[in-house]
C-alpha positions, 0 to 999 in steps of 0.5 A, a space after each residue: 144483116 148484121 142481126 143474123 151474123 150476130 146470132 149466127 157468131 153465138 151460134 157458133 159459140 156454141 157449136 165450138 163449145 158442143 163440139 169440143 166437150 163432144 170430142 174430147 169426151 170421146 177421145 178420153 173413152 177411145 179404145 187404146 193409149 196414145 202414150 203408147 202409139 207415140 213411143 211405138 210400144 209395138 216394135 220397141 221395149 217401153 219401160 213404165 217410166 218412159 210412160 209415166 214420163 210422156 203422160 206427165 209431159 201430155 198431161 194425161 195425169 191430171 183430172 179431165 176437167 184440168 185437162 180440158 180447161 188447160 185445151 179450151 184455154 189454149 183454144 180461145 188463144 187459136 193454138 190447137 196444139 202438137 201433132 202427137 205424131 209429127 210434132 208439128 203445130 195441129 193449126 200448121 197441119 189443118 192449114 196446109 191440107 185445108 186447099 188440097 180439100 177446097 179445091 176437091 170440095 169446089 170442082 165437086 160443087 160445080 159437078 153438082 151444080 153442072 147436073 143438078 139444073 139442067 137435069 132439074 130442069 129438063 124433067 120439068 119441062 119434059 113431065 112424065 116423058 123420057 127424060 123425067 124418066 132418066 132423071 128418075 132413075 139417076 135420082 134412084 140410083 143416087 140415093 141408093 148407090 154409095 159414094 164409095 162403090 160409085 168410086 169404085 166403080 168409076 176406076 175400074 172403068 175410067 182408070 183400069 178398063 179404058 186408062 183414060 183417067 187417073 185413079 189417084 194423086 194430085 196435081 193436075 186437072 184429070 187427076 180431080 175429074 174421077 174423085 169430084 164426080 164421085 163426090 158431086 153426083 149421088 147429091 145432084 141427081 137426088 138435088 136435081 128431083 128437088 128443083 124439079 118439084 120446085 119448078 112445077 109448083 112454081 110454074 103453077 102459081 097464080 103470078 106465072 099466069 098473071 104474068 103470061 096474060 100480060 104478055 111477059 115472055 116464056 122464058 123471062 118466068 120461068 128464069 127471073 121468077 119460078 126457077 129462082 123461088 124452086 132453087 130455095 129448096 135445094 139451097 136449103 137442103 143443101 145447108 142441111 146436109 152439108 156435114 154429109 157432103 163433108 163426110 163423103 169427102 172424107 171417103 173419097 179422099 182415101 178411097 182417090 189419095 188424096 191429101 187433104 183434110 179427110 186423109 189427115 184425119 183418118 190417118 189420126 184417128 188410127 193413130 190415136 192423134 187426139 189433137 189433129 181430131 179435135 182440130 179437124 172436127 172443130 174446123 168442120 163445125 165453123 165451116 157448116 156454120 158458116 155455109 148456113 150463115 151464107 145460105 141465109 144471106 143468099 134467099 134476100 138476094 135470090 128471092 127478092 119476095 122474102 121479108 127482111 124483118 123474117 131474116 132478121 136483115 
């Protein structure tokens, strides 16, 4: 176990490493100057000398590669910098919208999880019957239809139609319902074919019938033994789409008001706050990393079949 987490932490090296030269390259090539944004050159007169003066105090007069080494440097001491807008430290800004997402990313999961096995399950126990059928078309549906209009849709008839659900805000429980759905449902009906597959290679292997003629229980193989080998797969694919689910949350954030992190960073993004993007995307790039590193750990502790060494446990 510790050998993957070492290698997972030079993973993560590197994927800061990446990540910041990306960002801040790009952030350097966006259309635009923040100096201007900052002194709000489109309402009020702003003298050369107001500009030279906050580019010099930025440091946006000095070469990239100073600019860049002065920021990694702070970054290697956890300081992200000021908002360029509020002013406030970026580390502050990250954190205080950081469990506002959670809590949107953690009732979507459960969404997720909530129609992803049952439905998994259910189409393979019913093979080419109506409800693989259903599942079918929910699949289809999923992969086609995008979160936004999905959202969409789900205001105009839950929150608008029929008033039964908030469209947007915070602070109470049916105020999550409409924004977690949305997030949650295009991944698990397309997750849930997925385990479906799974389950039937799994049922169709060798230790499934060895286990049926010494007269293990029905239900003891197909819980304790095929559906814990079908949900590595969907495990799996998870961890690789990750950045997906974390980019549909931005949308959905603004799409549903709501504050956290995705809201945060689009609304610097349009106000060329270079800083609170760099932080946001650099804290995406620890939170995907970390999630690999646990969906590694969890194939010993699903699946006691797989070899440690092969894990590097």
């Amino acid at each position: 176990m510790l050998i993957i987490i070492k290698k997972r932490i030079i993973q993560l090296f590197f994927v800061l490493l990446v990540l910041s030269i990306f960002t801040f390259t790009l952030m350097k090539l966006a259309p635009g100057d923040p100096v201007l944004t900052i002194l709000n050159a489109d309402e009020m007169v702003v003298t050369e000398e107001d500009q030279a003066k906050l580019r010099s105090e930025l440091g946006f007069d000095q070469p990239l590669f100073i600019q860049y080494g002065k920021w990694m440097l702070n970054l290697a001491q956890l300081d992200l910098g000021k908002s360029y807008m509020s002013g406030k430290p970026v580390w502050d800004e990250l954190m205080a919208r950081l469990p506002i997402t959670l809590e949107l990313t953690a009732f979507a999961l459960l969404i997720m999880v909530a129609i992803t096995v049952p439905l998994g399950v259910w189409s393979a126990r019913k093979v080419n019957r109506w409800p693989d059928h259903i599942s079918r078309i929910l699949a289809l549906i999923g992969a086609s239809i995008p979160n936004f209009w999905l959202g969409l849709i789900l205001i105009y008839i839950f929150a608008y139609k029929l008033q039964v659900l908030p469209s947007s805000g915070i602070g109470s429980y049916p105020q999550i319902i409409l924004p977690a759905f949305t997030l949650g449902f295009t991944f698990a009906v397309v997750y849930a074919r997925l385990l479906r597959a799974g389950l039937l290679q799994s049922m169709s292997e060798d230790y499934i019938f060895g286990g049926r003629a010494r007269g293990v229980k029905e239900w003891r193989l197909f819980w304790f033994h095929a559906f814990r080998a079908a949900i590595l797969p969907v495990i799996t694919i998870f961890g690789m789409s990750l950045g997906s689910f974390l980019g549909g949350a931005v949308v959905i954030e603004i799409l549903f008001s709501w504050p956290g992190l995705g809201s945060l960073a689009v609304d610097a993004i349009f106000s060329r706050d270079y800083p609170v993007i760099q932080g946001y995307v650099l804290l995406t790039g620890v939170f995907v990393v970390i999630v690999n590193l646990l969906v590694d750990l969890s194939y010993y502790v699903i699946d006691p079949r797989i070899d440690r060494n092969g894990l590097g446990l």
